[in-house]
N, C-alpha and C positions, 0 to 999 in steps of 0.2 A: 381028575384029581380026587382020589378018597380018602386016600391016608395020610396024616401028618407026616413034614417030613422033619429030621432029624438032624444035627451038627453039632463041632464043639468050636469049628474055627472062625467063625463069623458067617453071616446068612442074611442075604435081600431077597426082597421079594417087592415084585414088581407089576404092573397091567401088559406088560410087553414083555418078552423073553431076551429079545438083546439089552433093554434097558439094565434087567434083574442082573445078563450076565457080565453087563459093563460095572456093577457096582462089585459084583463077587469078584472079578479079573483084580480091582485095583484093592480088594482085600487081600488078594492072593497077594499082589504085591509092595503090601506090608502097612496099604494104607490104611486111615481110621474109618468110624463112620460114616464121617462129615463127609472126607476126602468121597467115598464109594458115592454118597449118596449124591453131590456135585455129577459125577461119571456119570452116574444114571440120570440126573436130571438134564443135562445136557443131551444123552441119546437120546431118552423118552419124547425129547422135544424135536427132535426129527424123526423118529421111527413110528410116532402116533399124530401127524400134526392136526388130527380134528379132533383132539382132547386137552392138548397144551402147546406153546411154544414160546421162547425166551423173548416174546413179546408181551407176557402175561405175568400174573402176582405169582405170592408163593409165601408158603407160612410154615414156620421149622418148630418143633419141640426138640431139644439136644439133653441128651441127659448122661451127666457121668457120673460111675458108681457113689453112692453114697451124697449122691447131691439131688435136689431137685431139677424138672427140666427146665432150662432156659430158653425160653419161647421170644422167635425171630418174626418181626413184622414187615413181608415184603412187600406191601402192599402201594402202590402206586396214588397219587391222589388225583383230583381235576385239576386239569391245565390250568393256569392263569387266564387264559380268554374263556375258556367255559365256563362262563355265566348264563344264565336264565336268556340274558338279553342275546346271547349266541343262537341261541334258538327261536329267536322270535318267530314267531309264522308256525311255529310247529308245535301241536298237538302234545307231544310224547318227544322226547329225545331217540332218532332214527337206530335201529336194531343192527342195521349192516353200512357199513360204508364207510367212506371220511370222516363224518358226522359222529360217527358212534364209538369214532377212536376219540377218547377225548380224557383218558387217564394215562400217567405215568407209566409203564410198565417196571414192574418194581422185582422181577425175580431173580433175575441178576445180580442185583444189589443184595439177594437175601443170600447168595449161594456165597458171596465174598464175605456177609457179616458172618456167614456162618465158618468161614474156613477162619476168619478173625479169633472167632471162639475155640475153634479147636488147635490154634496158632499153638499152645503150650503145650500139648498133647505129646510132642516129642519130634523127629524128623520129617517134615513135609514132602511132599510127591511134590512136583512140579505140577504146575498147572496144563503143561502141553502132555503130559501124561494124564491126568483128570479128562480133556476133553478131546483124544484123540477118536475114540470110538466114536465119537459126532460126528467129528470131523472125516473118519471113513466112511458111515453111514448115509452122509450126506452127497460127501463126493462120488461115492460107487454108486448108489442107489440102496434104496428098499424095496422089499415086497408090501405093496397094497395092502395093507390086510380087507376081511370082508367086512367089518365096521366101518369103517373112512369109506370103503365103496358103497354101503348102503345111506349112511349118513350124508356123504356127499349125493347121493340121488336125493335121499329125501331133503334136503335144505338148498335143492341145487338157484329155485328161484330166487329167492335170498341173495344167494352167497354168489351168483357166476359173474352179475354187473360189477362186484367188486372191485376195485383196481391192483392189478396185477392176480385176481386169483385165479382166472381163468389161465393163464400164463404158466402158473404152477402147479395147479392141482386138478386142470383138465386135461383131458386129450381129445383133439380136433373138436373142442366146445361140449365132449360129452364127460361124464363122472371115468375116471379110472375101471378099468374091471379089476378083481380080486387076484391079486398077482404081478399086476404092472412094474415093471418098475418105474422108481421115480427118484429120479436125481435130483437135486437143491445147490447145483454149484454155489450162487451168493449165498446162500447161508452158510453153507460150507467155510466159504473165504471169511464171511463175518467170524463165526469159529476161532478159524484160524487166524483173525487178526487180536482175537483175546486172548487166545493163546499165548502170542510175541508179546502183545503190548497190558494186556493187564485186564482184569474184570470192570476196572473202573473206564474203561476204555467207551464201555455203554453209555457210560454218562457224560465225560468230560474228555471227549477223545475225537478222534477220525471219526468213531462209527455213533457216537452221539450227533456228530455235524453231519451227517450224513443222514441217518435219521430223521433229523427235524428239519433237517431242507425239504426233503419228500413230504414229511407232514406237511408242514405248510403248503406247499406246491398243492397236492391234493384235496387241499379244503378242511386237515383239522386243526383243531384248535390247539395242541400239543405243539411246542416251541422247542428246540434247541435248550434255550433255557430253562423249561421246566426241567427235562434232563438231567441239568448241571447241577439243580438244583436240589437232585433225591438222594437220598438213602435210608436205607432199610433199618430198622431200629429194633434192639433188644427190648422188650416188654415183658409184664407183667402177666404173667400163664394165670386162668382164671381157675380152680380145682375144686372139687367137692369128695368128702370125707362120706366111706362107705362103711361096711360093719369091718371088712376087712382090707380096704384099699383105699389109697386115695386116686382119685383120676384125674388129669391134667388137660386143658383144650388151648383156645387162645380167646383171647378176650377179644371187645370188639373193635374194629366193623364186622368183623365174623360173627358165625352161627354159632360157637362154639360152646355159648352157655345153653344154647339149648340141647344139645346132647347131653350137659350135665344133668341138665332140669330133668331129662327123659330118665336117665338111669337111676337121679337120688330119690324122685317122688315114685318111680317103679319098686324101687328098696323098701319105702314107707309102706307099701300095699302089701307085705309080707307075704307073697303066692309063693308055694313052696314046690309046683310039676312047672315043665315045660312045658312046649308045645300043645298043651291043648287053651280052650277059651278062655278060659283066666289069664294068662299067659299072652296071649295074642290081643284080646281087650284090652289088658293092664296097657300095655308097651302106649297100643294107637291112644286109648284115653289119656295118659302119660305126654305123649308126643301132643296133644291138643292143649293142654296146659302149657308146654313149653312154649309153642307154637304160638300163642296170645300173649306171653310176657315176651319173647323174641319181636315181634312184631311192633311193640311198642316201647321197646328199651333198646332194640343195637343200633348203632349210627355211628359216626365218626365222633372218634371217642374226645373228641375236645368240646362234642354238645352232647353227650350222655347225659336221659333224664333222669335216671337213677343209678345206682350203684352195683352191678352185675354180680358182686361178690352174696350182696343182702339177697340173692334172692335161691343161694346155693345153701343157705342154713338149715342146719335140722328143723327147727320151727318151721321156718317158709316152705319145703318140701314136705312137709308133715299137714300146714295148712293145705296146699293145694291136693295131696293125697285123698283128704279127706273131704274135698267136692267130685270125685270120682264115683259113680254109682256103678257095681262090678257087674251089673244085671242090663244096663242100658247104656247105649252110645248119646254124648254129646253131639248136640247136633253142629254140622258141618256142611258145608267146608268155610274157611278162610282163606286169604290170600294165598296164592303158592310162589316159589320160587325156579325158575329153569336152572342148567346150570351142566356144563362139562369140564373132565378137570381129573387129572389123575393123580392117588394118592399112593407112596413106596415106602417100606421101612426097613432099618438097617441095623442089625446089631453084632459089632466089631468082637476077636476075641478078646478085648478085655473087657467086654462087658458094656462098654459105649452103644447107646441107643439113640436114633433118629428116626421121629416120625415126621412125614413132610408130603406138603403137598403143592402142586403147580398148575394153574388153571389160566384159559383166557376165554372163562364165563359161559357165551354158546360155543356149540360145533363150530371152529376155525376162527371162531372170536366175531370181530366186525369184518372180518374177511377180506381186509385190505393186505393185500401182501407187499411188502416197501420189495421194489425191483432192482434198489442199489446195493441192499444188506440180506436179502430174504428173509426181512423178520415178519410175519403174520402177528398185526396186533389184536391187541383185546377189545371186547364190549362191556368189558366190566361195570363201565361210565352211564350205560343203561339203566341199573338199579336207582340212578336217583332219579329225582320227580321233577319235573317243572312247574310244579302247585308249591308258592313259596311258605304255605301251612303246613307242608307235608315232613314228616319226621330227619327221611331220607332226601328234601331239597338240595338241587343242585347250587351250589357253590364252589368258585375257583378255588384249591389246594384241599379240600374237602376230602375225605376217604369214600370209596362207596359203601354201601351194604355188599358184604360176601358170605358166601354159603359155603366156602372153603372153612375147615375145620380138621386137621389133624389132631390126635384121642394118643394119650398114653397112661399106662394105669401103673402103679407102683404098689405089689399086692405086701402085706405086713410079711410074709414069710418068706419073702426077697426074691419074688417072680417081677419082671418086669417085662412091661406088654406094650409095644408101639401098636397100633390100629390104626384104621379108616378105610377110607373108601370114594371114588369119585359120586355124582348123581343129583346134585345141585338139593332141592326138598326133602331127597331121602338121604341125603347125608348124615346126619345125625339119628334118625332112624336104622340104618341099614348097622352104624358103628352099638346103636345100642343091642341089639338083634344081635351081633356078634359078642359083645364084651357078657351078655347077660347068660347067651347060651352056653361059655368059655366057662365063665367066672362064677353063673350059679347054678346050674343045672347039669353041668359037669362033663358038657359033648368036649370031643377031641376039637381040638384048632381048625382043623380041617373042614369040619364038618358045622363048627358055626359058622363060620364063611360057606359052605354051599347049600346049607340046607335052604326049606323054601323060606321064600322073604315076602313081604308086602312092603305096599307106599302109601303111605294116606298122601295126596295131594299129587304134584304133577313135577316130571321130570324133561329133561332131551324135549322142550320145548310141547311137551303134551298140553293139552288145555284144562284137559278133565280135571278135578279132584276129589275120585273115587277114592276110597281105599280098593288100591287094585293088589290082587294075590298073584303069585304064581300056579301054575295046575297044578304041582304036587301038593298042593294041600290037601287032606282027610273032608270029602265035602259035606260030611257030617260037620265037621267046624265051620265049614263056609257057611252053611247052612243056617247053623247058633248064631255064627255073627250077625247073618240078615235078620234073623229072628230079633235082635238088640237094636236095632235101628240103623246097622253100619249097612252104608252104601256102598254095597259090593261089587268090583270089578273083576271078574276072573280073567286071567290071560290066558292065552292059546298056549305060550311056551313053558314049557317047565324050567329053563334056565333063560330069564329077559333079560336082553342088557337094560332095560327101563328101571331095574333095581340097584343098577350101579357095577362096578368093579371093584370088589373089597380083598383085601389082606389085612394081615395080622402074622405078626411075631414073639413067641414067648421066653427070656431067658430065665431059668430056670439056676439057682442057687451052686449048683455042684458045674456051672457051667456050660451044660445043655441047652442048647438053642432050639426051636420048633418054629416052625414057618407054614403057612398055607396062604395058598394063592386060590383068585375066586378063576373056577370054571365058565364064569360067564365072559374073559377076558380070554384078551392072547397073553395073557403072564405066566408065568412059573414063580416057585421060589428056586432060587439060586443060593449053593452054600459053597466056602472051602473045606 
């Protein structure tokens, strides 16, 4: 992928090719964005299942012309019995298994709030046309791709005692080769039973009783009733004001103000080239700032210690710019974050834009695969602490800490930009890296998404947190940066998946849409 591509009828773009084409299919037939984005998020969740599955959160920006976006929280919280005292004996709350399924899965719920919203938009598709491409993909089979084949080797310890995942995602106890196919009948039937009977069907239905019988039976702490008991809620989009844009994330338990923090205190340091040291300093210095008010301000937003909006102001941005020294790095590192999860965006022809994203935290989640629905649940429930001082402590219906963050920018001259990107710590790094290359330095769409990228901190379960580069960098600039005190990691690959899977979409005033998909994915953009 080098060149933008181009459209006027509507354009997804996606981490997987059938996902991107299941959203373009149901534009073609006639549906909105929401509609498309539903299609795709349902395929994506069988066609990639070691980045997401409809066992996992999901967080929507929806925006229609002339409105702000209305930001969707699908977020799941801790069961009723996950308390502290659930854990006793243990250390850390467990990374794979029963144990670590211990949150809601809430994307479901977001994909209904969100067809809620675009309820008045005009004629609706039926929902058994929205999720039929799932529903084939599951029932025929997929091709492997080579990520889910390396990922599953590299996680295989972890993830093979799991219950049920050896069952679906091995072959004779070993990882899949690149190519397999692999069929998900019960998921498939699960599909196809929300199809008949309804979205809410997850929660308060057959496949919620079905569900939480297996949880239970299995050892976690998620009940039937926690189920009955979710839904997904409209919120309050967090946004920061630019010279020429405002940009839109999600408030917390998300990361999502620290992408702002990154792009509005990068603004205040007025650097006028790309790509070289100023450029690549500003951003990582920039992201370490966020990175410290993040860490001690996002949590589940019903014990927020401050106010996430105070800390998007020009003053505040302006303060923290001006502890930046443009000659030397702060020293580091701080906590990191893991994190897999993939993020798709959709802009319909009249202009309706959906940025969105659906995760279940690590590679296949807790790895439990339910045998009765083939749902693969989340480890989301991981992020809290069992230290009852700790910001993010566990408690029953609690939200966790999430690193999911969908980006859209509303430029003054009437471009409008959905963004993101999967990659857990470099999430908000990776979207700032793209909206700054787009928006100020003036690369084609295409080419902020694949130019080289770096990570300060750690991703796909790495431990390190180096600031690690890609090889294309100029090693004259790798060079300067080690000179400044940054701990430099260079990578072997010129395109890592360690940097994420990013897209972006531009609609453009007279109509024109622009789409670029990241080369380091099996995605495309997909247009009508």
């Amino acid at each position: 992928m080098i060149h933008t591509l181009s459209a006027l009828g509507g354009m997804h773009v996606a981490p997987h090719h059938l996902a991107a084409q299941a959203g373009r299919d149901v534009l073609r037939d006639g549906g909105n964005a929401v509609e498309a984005m539903v299609a795709a998020a349902s395929t994506i969740a069988v066609v990639y299942p070691h980045m997401n599955a409809i066992g996992g959160d999901g967080f929507w920006l929806v925006r229609e012309p002339g409105t702000a976006p209305v930001a969707i929280s699908a977020c799941g919280p801790a069961a009723a019995l996950a308390s502290r005292a659930f854990y006793a004996g243990e250390t850390a709350i467990p990374s794979r298994g029963p144990k670590a399924a211990l949150t809601v899965a809430g994307t479901i719920g977001g994909w209904d709030k969100a067809l809620q919203v675009a309820s008045h938009w005009g004629k609706a598709l039926p929902l058994s046309r929205l999720l039929a491409d799932a529903i084939r993909h599951a029932t025929d089979g997929i091709a492997v791709t080579a990520s889910q084949t390396a990922l599953t080797t590299a996680k295989l310890d972890g993830l093979k005692d799991a219950p049920g995942f050896a069952d679906t995602f091995l072959v004779d106890g070993a990882p899949p080769e690149v190519g397999h196919i692999l069929c998900q009948p019960a998921l498939a039937a699960t599909l196809q039973g929300l199809a008949e009977r309804g979205l809410d069907d997850f929660y308060r239905g057959q496949i919620a009783e079905a569900m939480g019988a297996e949880l239970e039976r299995l050892g976690s702490p998620v009940r039937t009733s926690d189920l009955n008991a979710y839904e997904a809620r409209i919120v309050d989009a967090l946004s920061v004001r630019l010279n020429d844009a405002t940009v839109y994330n999600m408030p917390p338990p998300t990361q999502g103000l620290a992408h702002l923090m990154i792009i509005g205190i990068f603004e205040q340091l007025g650097i006028k080239t790309g790509e070289g040291f100023d450029y690549v300093h500003g951003l990582v210095e920039s992201t370490k700032r966020a990175f410290r008010v993040r860490d001690r301000v996002v949590t589940d937003p019903g014990r927020l210690p401050a106010d996430p909006m105070g800390f998007l102001s020009e003053s505040a941005l302006k303060e923290r710019a001006a502890t930046i020294d443009m000659q030397v790095a702060l020293p580091w590192p701080d906590p990191a974050a893991p994190g897999d999860t993939i993020w798709m965006g959709c802009i319909d022809k009249d202009g309706r834009a959906v940025s969105f994203i659906q995760s279940v935290y690590w590679e296949f989640g807790s790895g439990v695969v339910l045998k009765d629905t083939g749902v693969t649940w989340q480890n989301r429930g991981i992020s809290f602490s069992l230290d009852p001082g700790a910001l993010n402590t566990l408690e029953p219906g609690r939200q966790p800490f999430h690193t999911l963050n969908p980006s859209m920018a509303l430029f003054d001259d009437g471009r409008v930009m959905p963004y993101g990107t999967m990659g857990g710590e470099g999430q908000p790094q990776t979207q700032a890296m793209v909206f700054t290359r787009y928006a100020r330095f003036g690369h084609s769409l295409q080419h902020a998404v694949s130019a080289p990228r770096w990570l300060l901190g750690r991703t796909w379960g790495d431990e390190t947190t180096t600031l690690k580069l890609e090889s294309r960098f100029d090693p004259a600039l790798v060079e300067s940066l080690k000179a400044a005190g940054h701990d430099v990691e260079l990578l072997d690959e010129a395109f890592s998946d360690t940097m994420g899977h990013a897209g972006a979409l531009v609609r453009h005033p007279d109509g024109r849409i622009e789409g670029a998909a990241d080369p380091r994915s099996d995605g495309l953009v997909a247009a009508v």
